[in-house]
Backbone as JSON Lines, residues from 0, in Angstrom:
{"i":0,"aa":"X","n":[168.88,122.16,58.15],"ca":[169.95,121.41,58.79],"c":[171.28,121.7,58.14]}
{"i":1,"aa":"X","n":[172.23,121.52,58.88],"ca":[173.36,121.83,58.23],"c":[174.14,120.67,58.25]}
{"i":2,"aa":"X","n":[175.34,120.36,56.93],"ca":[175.91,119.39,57.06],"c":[177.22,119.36,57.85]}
{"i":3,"aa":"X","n":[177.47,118.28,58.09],"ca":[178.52,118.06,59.35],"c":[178.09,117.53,60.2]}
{"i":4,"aa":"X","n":[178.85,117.14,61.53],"ca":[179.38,116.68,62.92],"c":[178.63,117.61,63.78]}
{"i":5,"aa":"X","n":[177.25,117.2,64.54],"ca":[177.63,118.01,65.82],"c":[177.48,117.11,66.85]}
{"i":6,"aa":"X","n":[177.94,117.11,67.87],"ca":[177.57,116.57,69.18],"c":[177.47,114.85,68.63]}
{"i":7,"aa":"X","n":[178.27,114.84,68.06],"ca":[178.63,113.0,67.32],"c":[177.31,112.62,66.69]}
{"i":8,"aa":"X","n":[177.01,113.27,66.19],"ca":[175.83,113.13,64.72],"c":[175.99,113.6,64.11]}
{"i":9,"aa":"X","n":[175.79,112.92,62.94],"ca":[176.11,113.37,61.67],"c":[174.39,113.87,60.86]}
{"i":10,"aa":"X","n":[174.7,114.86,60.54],"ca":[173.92,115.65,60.32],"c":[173.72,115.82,58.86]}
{"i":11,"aa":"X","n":[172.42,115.44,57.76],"ca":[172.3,115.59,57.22],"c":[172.18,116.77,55.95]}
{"i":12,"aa":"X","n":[172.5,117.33,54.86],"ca":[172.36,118.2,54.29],"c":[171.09,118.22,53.45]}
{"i":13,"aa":"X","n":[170.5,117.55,53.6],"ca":[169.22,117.26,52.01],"c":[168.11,116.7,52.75]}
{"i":14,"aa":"X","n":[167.44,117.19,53.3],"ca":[166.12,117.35,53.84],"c":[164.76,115.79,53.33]}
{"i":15,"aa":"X","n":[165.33,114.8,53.85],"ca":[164.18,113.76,53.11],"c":[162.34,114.19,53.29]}
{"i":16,"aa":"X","n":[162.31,114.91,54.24],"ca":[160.76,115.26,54.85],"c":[160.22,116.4,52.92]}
{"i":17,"aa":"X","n":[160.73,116.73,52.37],"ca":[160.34,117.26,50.94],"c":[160.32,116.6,50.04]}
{"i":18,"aa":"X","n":[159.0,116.82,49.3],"ca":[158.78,115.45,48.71],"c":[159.85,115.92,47.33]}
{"i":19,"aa":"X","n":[160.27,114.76,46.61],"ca":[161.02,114.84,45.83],"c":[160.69,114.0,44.22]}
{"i":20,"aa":"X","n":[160.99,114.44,43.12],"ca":[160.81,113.82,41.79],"c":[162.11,112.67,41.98]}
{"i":21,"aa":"X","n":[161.83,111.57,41.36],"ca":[162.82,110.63,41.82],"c":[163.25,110.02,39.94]}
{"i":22,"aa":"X","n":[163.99,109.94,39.81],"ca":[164.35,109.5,38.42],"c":[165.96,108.19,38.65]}
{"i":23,"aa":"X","n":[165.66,107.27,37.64],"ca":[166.39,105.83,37.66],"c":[167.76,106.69,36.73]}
{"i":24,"aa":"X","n":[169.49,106.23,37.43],"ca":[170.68,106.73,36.82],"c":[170.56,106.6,35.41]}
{"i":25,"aa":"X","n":[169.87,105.0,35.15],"ca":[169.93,104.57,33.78],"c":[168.89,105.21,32.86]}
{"i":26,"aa":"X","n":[167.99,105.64,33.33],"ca":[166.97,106.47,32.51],"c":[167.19,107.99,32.1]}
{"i":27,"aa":"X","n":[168.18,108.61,32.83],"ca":[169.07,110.18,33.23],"c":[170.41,109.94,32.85]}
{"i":28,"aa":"X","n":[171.1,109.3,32.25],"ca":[171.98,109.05,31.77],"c":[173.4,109.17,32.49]}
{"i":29,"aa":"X","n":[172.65,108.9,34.15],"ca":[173.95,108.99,34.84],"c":[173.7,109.43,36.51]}
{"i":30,"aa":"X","n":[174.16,109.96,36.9],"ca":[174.3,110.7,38.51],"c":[175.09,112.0,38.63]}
{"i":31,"aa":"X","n":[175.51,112.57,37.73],"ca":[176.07,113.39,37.51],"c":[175.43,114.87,37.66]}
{"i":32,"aa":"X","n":[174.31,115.15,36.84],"ca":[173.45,116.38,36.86],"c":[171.93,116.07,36.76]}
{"i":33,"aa":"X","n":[171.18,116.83,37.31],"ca":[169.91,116.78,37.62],"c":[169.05,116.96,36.11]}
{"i":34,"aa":"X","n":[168.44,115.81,36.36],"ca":[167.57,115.61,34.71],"c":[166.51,116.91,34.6]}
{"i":35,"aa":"X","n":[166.45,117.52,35.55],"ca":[165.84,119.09,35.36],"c":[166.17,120.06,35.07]}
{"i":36,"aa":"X","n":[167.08,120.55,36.03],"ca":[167.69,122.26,35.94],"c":[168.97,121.42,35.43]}
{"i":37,"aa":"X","n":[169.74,120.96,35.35],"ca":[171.57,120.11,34.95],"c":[172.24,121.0,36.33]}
{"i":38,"aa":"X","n":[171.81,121.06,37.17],"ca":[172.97,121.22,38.65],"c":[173.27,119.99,38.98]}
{"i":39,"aa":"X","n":[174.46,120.09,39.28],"ca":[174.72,118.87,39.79],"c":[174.73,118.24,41.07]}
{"i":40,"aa":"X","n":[174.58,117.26,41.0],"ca":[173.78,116.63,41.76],"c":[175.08,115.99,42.76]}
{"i":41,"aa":"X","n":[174.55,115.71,44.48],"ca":[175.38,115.24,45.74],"c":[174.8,114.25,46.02]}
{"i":42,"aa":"X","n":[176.08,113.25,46.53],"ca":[175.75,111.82,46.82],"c":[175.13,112.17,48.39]}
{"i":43,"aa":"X","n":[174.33,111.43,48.92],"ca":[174.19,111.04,50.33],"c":[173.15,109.94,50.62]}
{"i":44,"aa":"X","n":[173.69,109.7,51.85],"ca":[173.17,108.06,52.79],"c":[171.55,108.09,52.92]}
{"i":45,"aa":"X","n":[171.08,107.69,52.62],"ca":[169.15,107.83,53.21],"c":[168.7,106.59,53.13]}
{"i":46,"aa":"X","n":[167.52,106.29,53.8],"ca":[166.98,104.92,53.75],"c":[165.95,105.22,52.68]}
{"i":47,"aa":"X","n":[165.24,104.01,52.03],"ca":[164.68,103.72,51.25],"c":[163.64,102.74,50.91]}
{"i":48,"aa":"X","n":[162.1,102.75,50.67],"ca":[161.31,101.63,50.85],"c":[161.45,101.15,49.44]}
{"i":49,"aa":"X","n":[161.83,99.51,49.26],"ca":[161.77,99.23,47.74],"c":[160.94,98.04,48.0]}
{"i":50,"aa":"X","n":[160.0,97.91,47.07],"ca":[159.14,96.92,46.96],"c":[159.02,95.99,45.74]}
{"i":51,"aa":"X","n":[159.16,94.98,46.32],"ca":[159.68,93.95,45.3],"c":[158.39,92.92,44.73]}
{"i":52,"aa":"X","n":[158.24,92.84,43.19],"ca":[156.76,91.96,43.48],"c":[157.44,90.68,41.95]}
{"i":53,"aa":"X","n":[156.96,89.72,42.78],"ca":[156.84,87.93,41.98],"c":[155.94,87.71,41.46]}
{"i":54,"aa":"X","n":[155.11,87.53,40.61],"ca":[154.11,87.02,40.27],"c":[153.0,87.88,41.38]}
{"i":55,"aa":"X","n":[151.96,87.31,42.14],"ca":[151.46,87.71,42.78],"c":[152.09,88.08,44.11]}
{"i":56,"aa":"X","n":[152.94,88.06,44.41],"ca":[153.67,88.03,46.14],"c":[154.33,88.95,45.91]}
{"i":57,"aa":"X","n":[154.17,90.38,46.87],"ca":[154.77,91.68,46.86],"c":[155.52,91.84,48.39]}
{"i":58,"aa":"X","n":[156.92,91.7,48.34],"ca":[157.26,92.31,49.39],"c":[158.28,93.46,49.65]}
{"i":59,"aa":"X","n":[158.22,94.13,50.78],"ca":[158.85,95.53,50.98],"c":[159.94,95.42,52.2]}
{"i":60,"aa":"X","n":[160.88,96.13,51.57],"ca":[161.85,96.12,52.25],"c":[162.79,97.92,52.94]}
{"i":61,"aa":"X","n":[163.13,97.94,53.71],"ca":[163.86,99.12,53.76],"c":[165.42,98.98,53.82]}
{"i":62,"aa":"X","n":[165.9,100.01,52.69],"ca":[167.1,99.59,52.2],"c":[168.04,101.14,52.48]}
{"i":63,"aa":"X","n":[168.97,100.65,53.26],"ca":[170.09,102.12,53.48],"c":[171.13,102.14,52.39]}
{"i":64,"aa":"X","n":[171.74,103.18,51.87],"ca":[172.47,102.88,50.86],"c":[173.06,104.69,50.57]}
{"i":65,"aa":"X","n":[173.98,105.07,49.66],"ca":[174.32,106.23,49.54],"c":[174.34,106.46,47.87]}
{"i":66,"aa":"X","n":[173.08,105.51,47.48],"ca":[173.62,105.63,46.56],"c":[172.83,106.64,45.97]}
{"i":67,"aa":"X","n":[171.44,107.27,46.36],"ca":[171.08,108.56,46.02],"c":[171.84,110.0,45.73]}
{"i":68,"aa":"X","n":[171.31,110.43,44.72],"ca":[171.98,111.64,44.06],"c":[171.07,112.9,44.51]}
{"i":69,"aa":"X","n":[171.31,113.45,44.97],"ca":[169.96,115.13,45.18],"c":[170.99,116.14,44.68]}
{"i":70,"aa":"X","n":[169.74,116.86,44.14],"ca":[169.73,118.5,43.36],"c":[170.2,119.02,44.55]}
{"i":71,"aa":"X","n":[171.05,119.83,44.29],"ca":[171.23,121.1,45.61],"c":[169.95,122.08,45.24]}
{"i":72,"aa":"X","n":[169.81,122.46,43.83],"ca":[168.92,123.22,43.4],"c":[167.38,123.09,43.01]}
{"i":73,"aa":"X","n":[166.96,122.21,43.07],"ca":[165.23,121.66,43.15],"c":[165.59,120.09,43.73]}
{"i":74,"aa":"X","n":[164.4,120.02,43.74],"ca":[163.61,118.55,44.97],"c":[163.96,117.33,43.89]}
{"i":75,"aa":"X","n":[164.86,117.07,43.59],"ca":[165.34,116.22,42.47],"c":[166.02,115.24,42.96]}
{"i":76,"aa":"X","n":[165.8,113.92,42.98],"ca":[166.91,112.52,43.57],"c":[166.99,111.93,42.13]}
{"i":77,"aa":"X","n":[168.21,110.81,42.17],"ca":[168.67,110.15,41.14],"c":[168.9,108.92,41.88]}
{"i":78,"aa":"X","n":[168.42,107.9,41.65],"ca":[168.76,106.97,42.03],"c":[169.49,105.88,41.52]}
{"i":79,"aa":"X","n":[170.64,105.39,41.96],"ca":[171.52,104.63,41.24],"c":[170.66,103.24,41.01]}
{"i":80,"aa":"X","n":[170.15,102.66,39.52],"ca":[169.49,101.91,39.02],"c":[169.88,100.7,39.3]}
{"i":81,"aa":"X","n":[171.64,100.38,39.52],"ca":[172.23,99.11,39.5],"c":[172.63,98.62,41.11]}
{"i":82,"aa":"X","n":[172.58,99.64,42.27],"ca":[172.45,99.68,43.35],"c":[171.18,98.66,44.05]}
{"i":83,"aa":"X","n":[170.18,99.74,43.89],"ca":[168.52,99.01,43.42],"c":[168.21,97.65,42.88]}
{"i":84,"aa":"X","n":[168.52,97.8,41.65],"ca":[168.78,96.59,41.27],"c":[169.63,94.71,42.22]}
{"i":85,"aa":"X","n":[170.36,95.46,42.76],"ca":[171.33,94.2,43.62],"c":[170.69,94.16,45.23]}
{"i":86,"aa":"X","n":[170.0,95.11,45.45],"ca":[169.65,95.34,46.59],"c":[168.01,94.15,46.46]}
{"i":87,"aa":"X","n":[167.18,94.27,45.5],"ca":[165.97,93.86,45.05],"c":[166.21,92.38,44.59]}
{"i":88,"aa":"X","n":[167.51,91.87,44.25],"ca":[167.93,90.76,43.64],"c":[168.45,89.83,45.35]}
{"i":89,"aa":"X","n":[168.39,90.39,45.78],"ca":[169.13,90.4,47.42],"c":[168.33,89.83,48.14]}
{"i":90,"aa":"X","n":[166.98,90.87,48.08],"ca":[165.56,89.99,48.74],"c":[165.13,89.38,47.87]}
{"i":91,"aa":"X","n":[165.08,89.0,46.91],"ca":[164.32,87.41,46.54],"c":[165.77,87.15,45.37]}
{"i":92,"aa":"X","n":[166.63,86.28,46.08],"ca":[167.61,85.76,45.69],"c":[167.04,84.11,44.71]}
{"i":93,"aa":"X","n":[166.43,83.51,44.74],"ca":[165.68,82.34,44.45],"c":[164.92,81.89,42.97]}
{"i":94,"aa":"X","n":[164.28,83.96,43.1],"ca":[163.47,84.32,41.76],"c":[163.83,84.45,40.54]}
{"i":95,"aa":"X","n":[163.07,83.99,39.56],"ca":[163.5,83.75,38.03],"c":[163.17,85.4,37.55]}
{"i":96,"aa":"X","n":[162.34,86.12,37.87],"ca":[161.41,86.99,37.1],"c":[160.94,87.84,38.31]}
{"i":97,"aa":"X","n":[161.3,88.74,38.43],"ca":[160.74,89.76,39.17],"c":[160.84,91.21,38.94]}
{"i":98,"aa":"X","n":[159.7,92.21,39.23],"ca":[159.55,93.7,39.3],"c":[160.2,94.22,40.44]}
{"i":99,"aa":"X","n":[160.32,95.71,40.25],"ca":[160.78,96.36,41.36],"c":[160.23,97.48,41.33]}
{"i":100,"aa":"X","n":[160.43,98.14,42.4],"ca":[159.93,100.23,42.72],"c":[160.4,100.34,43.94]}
{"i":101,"aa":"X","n":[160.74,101.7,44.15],"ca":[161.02,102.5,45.03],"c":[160.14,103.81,45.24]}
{"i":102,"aa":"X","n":[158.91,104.0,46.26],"ca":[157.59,104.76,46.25],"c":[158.24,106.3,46.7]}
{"i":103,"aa":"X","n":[159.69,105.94,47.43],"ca":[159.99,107.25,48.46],"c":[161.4,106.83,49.51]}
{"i":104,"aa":"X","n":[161.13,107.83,49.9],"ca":[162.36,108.06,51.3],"c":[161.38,107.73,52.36]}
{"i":105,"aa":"X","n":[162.62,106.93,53.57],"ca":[162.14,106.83,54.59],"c":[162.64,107.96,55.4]}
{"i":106,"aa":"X","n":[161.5,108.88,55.86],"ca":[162.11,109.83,57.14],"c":[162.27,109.24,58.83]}
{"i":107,"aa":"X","n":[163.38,108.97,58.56],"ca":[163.76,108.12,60.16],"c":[163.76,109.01,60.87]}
{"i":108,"aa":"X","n":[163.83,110.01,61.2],"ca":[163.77,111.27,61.78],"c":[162.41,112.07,62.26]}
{"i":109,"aa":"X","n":[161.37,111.25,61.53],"ca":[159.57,111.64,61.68],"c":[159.38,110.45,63.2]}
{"i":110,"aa":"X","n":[160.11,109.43,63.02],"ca":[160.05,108.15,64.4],"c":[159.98,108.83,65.65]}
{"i":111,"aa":"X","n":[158.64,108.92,66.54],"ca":[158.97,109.56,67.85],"c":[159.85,109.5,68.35]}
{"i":112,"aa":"X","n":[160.41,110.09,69.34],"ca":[161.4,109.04,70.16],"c":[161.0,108.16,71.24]}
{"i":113,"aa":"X","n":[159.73,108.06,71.26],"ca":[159.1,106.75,72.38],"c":[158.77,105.95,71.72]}
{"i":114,"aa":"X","n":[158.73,105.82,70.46],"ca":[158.71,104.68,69.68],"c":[160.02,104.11,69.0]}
{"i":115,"aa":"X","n":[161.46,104.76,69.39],"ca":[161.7,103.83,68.82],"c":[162.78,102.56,69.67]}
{"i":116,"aa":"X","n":[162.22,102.03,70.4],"ca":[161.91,100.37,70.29],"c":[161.17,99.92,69.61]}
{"i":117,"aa":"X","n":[160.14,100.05,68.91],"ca":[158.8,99.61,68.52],"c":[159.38,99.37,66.93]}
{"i":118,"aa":"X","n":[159.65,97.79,66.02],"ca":[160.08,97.68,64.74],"c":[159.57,98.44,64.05]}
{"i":119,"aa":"X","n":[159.97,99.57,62.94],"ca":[159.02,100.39,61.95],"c":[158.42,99.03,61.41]}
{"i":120,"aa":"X","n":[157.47,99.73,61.12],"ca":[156.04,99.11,60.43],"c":[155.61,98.66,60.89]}
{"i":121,"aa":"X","n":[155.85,98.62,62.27],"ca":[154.26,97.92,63.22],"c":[153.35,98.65,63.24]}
{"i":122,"aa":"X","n":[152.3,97.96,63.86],"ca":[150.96,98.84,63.96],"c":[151.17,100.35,64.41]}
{"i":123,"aa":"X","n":[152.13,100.21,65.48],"ca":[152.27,100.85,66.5],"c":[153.3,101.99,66.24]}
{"i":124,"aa":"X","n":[154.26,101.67,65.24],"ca":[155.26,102.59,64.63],"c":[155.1,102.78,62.87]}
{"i":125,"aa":"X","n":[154.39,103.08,62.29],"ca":[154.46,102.68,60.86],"c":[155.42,103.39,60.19]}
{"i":126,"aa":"X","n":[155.66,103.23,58.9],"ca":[156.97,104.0,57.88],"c":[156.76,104.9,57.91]}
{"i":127,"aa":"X","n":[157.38,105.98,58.25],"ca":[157.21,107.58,58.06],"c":[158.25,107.74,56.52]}
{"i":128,"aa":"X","n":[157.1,107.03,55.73],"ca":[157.29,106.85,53.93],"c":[156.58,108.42,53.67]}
{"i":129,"aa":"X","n":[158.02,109.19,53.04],"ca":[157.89,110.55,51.98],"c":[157.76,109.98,50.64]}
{"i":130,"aa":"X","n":[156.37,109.81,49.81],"ca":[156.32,109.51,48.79],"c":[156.89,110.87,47.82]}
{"i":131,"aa":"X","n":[158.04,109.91,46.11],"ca":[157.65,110.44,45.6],"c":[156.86,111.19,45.18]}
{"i":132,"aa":"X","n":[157.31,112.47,44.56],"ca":[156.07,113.7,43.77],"c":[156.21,112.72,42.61]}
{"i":133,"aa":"X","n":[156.69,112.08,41.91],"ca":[155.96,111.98,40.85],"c":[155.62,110.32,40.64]}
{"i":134,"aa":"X","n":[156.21,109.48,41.99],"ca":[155.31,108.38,41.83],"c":[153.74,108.16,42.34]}
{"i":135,"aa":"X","n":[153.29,106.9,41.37],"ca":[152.11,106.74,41.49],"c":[151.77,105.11,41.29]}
{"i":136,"aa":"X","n":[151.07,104.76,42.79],"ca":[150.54,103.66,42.72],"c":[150.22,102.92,41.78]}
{"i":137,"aa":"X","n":[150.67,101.56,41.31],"ca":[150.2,101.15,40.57],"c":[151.12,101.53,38.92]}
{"i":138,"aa":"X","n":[152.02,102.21,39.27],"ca":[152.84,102.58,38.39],"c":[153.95,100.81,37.75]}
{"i":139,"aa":"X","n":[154.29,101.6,36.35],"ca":[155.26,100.69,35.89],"c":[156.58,100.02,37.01]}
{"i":140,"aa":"X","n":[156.93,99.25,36.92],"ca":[158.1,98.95,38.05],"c":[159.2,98.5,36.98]}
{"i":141,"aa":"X","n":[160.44,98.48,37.43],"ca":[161.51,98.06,36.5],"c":[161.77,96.65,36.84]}
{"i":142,"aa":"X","n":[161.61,95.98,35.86],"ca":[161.74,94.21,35.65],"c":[163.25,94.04,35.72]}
{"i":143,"aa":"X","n":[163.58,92.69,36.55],"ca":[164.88,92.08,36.39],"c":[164.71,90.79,36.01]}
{"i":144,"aa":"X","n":[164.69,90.5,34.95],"ca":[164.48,88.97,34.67],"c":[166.38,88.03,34.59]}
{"i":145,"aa":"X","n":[165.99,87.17,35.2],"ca":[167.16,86.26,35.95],"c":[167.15,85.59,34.44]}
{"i":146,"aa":"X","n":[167.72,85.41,33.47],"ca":[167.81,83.97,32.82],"c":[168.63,82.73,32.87]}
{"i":147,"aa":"X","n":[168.26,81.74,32.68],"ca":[168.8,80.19,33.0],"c":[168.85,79.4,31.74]}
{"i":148,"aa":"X","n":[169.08,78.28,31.77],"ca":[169.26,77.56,30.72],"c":[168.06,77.1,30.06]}
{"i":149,"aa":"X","n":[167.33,77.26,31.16],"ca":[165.53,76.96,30.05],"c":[165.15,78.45,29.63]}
{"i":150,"aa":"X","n":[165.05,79.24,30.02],"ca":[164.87,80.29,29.28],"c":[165.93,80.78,28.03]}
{"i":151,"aa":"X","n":[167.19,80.49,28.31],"ca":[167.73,80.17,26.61],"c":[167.05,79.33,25.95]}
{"i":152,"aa":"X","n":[167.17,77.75,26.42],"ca":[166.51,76.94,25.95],"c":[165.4,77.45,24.89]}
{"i":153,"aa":"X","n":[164.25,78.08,25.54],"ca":[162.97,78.45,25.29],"c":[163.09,80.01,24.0]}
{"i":154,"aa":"X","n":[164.46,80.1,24.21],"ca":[164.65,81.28,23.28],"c":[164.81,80.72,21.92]}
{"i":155,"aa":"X","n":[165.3,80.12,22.04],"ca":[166.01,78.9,20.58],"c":[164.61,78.26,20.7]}
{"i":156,"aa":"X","n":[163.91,77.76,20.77],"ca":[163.08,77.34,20.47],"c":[161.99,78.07,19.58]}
{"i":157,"aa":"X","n":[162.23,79.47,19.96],"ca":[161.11,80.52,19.73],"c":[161.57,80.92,18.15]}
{"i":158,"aa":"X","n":[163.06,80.99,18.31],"ca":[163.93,81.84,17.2],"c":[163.65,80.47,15.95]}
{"i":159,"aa":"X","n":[163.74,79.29,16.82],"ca":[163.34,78.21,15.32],"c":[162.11,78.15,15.04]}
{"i":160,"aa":"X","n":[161.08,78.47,15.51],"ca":[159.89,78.38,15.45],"c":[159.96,79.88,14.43]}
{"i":161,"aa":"X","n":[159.99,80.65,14.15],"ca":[160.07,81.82,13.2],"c":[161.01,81.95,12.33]}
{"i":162,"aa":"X","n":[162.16,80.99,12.34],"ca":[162.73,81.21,11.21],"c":[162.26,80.14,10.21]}
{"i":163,"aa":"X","n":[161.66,78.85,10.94],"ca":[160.41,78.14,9.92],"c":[159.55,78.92,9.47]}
{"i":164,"aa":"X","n":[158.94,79.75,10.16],"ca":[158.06,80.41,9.62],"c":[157.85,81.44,8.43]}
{"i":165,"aa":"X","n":[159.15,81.71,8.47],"ca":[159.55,82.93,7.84],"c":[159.74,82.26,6.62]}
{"i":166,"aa":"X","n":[160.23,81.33,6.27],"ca":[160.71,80.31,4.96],"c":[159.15,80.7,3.58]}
């Protein structure tokens, strides 16, 4: 595909249908160059499945955003960590303590075109989800813990409880 305008679509340059190594800004020390080869890396728009889990209650959301980084030069995304982050804080606004992940790209572009009336993720239309190459089920997720005044609370409590101890 080529990037640009044709026929009043905007036309993507970075191919979501390839699966891609996906790495967090904050873990890569940025968005700047690709934590692989160091090419540097182009912003663009793509959707995104992020799945958010509470205690036991996991839910998934699809999130558009530009804030992905891709390699021109290998299958490499960067994902802006603090983007993610506000986007995941967004759907469960309420929560004290919650995980996060992002499995892949959504290829909106895999959607028949007789399906789409049909909401993705129905039976009838499901996510045409490009998993990460290097995620894996069941993998670590990045924690956002909310703190409040009982969890200070509970911090001072902890910190006096060991500095008795320590005596």
């Amino acid at each position: 595909m080529e990037h640009g305008v044709t026929a009043g679509v905007f036309m993507k340059k970075f191919d979501v249908s390839v699966p891609r190594k996906m790495f967090w800004s904050n873990d890569v020390g940025g968005t700047g160059f690709c934590p692989l080869c160091q090419g540097r890396l182009e912003q663009e728009s793509h959707s995104y499945l992020l799945i958010i889990r509470e205690s036991r209650d996991i839910q998934s959301f699809i999130v558009g955003n530009d804030r992905g980084h891709f390699c021109e030069r290998c299958p490499v995304v960067v994902l802006d960590y603090e983007t993610f982050e506000q986007s995941a804080l967004a759907g469960n606004p309420s929560s004290r303590s919650f995980e996060f992940t992002v499995p892949g790209i959504v290829d909106l572009d895999a959607i028949p075109e007789e399906n789409a009336d049909i909401p993705i993720g129905d039976d009838d239309n499901p996510i045409p989800l490009v998993r990460f190459a290097n995620y894996r089920d069941g993998e670590p997720v990045k924690k956002k813990r909310k703190r409040g005044k009982i969890s200070k609370a509970h911090r001072k409590r902890k910190s006096n409880r060991r500095a008795k101890s320590s005596r």
